[in-house]
N, C-alpha and C positions, 0 to 999 in steps of 0.2 A: 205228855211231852211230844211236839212234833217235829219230824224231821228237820223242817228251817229251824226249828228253834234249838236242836239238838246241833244243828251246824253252825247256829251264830254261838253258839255257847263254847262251842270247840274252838272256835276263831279267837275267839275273846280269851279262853285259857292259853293259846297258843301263841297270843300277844299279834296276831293281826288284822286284819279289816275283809279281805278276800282269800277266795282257795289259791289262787295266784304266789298272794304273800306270804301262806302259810309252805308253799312249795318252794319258794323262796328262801326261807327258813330253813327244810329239811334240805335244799341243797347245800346253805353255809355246812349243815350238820354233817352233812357228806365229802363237804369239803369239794363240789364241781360246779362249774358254774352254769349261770341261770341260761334259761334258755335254751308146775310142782305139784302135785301132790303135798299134802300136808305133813305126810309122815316119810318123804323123801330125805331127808336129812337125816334120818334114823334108820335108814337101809342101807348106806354107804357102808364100805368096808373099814373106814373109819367113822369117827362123828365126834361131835361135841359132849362130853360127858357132866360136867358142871363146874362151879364158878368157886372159889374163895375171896372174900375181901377184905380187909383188915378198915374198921371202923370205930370213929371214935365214941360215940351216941351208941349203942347196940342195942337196946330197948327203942330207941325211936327208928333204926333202918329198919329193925327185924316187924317194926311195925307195919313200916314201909310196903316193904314185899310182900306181907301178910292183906293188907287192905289194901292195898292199889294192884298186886300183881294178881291177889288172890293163891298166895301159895299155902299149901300148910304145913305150920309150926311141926318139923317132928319132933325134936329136941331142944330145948333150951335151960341154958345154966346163966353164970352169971359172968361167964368169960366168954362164950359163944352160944350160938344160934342154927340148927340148920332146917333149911324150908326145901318141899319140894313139892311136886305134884303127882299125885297116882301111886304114890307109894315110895316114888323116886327121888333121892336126896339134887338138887339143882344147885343151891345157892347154899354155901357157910360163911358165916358171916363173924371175925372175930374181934373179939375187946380190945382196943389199943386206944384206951384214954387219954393216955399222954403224946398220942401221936402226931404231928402236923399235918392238916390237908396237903396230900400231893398236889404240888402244881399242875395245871393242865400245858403247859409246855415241857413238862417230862414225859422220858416214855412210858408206856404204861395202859390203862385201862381206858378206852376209846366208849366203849359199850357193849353192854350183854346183851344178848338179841334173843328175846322168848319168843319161841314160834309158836302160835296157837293151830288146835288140828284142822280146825276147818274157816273158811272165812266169816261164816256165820257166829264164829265163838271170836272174833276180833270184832266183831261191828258190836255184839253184845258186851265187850268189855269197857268197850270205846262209851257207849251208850253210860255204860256204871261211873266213868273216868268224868263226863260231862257233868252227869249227877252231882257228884259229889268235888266236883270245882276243881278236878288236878291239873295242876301246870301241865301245860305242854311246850314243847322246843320245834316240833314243826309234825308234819305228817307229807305222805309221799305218795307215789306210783312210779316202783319200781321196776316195771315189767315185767321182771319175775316174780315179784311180791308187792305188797302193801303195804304199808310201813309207818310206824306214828314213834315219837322221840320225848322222851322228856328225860327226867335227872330225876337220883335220887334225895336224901335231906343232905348228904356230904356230896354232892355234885357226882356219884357217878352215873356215867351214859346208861341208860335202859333202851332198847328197841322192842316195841311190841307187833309183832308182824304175820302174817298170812303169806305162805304161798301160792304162786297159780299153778294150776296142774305143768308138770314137766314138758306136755307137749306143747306149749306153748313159749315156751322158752327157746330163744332166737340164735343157735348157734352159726358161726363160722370160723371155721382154720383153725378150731381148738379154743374159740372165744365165744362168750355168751353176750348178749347186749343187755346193758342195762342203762336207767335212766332215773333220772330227778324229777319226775314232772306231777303236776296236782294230782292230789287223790280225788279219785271221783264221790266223794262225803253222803250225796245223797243215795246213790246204786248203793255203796258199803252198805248204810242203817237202811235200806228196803229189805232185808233179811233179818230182822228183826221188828221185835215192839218196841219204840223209841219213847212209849210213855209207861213204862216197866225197866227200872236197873234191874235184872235180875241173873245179873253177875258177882255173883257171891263168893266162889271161889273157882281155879282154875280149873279147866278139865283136865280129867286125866290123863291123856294125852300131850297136855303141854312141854316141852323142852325147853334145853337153850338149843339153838336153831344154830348159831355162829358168834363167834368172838368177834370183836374188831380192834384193834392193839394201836397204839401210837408205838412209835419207833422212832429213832435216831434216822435210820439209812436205808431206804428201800432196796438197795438192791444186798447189802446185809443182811437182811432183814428174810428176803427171798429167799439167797444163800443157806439161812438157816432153816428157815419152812418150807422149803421147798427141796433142797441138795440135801439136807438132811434129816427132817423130821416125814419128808416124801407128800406133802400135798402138791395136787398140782395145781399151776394157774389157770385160773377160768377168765378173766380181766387183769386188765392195767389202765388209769386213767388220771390224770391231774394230780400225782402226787400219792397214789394209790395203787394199792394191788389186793387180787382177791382168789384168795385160791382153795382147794376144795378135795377132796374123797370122792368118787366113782360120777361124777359128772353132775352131782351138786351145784347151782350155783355160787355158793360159797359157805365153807364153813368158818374160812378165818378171812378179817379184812386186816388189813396194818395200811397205814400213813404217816404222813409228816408233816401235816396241815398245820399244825403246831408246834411240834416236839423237832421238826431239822438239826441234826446233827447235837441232839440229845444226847448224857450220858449215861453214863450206870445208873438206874433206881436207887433211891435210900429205903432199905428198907424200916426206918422208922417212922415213914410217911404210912396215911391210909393210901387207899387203893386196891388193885389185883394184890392177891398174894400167889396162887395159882390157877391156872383152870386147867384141865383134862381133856386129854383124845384120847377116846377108847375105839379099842378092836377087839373082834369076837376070834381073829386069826393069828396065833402065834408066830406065823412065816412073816409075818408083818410088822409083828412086833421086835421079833429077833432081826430083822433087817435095820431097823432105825436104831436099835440098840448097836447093831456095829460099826452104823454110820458113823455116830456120835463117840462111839472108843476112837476110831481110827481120825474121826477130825477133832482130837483132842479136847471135848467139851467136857463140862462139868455135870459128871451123872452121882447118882445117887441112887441103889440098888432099893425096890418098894417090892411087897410082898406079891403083888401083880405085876408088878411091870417096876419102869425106872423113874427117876424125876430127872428133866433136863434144867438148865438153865440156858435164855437166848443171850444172845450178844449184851441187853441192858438189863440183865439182872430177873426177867420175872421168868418164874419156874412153870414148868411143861409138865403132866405126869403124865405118861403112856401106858394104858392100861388096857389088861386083856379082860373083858367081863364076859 
């Protein structure tokens, strides 16, 4: 397999004709318009800890994540599922047969964002992804990262992505710059063998990198991730905000490119059920914990930490590991 051919093949899953078009794509995906260290995200005094999703099919997602993400199976029954990498539980995944697809104009699950450790192990996944003919929704150049989109078999967001080293990442006045623009497709696969998949399963190393959340109300939405759960903002743009732990580009996104003025979740739909920020620092933890008593939310005491719920219903758990 060669490179050009590895790139018309991406185009083709990606549903466009150029890299142009396929950036194009991953900006609808972002929602702005046209025109790192890899293991910085798991250094932060906070970070991403992993994902729940309530699904209807759970033999066919948990397949899902298993061949296309390359996670592995650590558990599974016949009401749930959980996969991770390196030993690490990422993704649970639970049985709700009877459930209705969430709409995608409610709030809710935007996309999981797997960061791979180094960019050579995204070109090689990408290479596995061509192989074997997976949908794509767009691909990127984000500045700070690299970035490819598709969906899973019940329509949730997946981000698969690389960061660039930290010092390359463009801050000003407390803001970082970031962008929608083509991925450079062939530089990516010149770090690899493009006529060997030999992406088999994730390395150990893999995370979830950052959430990205649909919401009702951005500056709601702030309010509660920000005045009280304490991430701060790294970006704001087009209906978006992105905010983060110890100068992250972003651990969580939220928008309303869909969902504006959304209400409460049902939780009988699929979707997020929860996902986790975890800290290794108790003063951190206990901080957020009395944010949340004194601004009258809805907590739920966990044997590590607490579970919150935001404004439309999908739960936080704040954990000390």
């Amino acid at each position: 397999m060669t490179i050009d051919f590895t790139r018309r093949t991406l185009l083709q899953l990606a549903g466009a004709s150029s890299l142009a078009m396929a950036a194009a794509a991953a900006a609808r995906a972002e929602g702005t318009p046209q025109g790192g260290g890899p293991t910085y995200a798991s250094r932060t005094p906070m970070r991403v800890g992993m994902v729940t999703l309530r699904v209807k099919d759970l033999d066919k997602v948990a397949d899902y994540y298993r061949d296309v993400i390359g996670l592995t199976v650590m558990e599974r029954s016949a009401s749930a599922a959980r996969l991770g990498a390196g030993g690490i539980a990422l993704v649970v995944l639970e049985a709700r047969p009877d459930a209705m697809i969430e709409p995608r104009n409610a709030a809710g699950l935007y996309h999981t964002a797997f960061l791979m450790p180094t960019r050579r192990d995204l070109a090689r996944w990408l290479v596995a992804a061509a192989s074997h003919r997976v949908p794509l929704s767009g691909f990127a150049d984000h500045l700070v990262s690299e970035s490819v989109y598709l969906d899973d078999p019940e329509g949730n967001g997946i981000e698969v992505y690389a960061d660039r080293d930290p010092s390359q990442w463009q801050w000003s006045e407390g803001s970082v710059k970031m962008a929608t623009d083509e991925l450079n497709i062939p530089d990516l696969l010149s770090l690899t063998n493009t006529r060997v998949a030999d992406y088999a399963r994730a390395p150990e190393g893999l995370r979830v990198g950052h959430m990205h959340l649909r919401v009702g109300d951005l500056a709601l939405a702030e309010s509660f991730y920000h005045g009280t759960i304490g991430l701060d903002p790294t970006c704001k743009r087009n209906g978006a905000a992105f905010l983060s732990s110890g100068r992250y580009h972003h651990h969580l996104g939220m928008n309303v490119w869909q969902s504006q003025g959304a209400g409460p979740r049902d939780d009988a739909t699929t979707g997020l059920a929860w996902f986790s920020l975890v800290t290794a620092k108790q003063d951190i933890l206990a901080a957020q914990e009395e944010r949340l008593r004194k601004g009258g939310a809805r907590i739920t005491a966990l044997a590590d930490g607490v579970e919150a719920i935001d404004p439309w219903g999908t739960r936080v758990r704040l954990l000390r590991v």
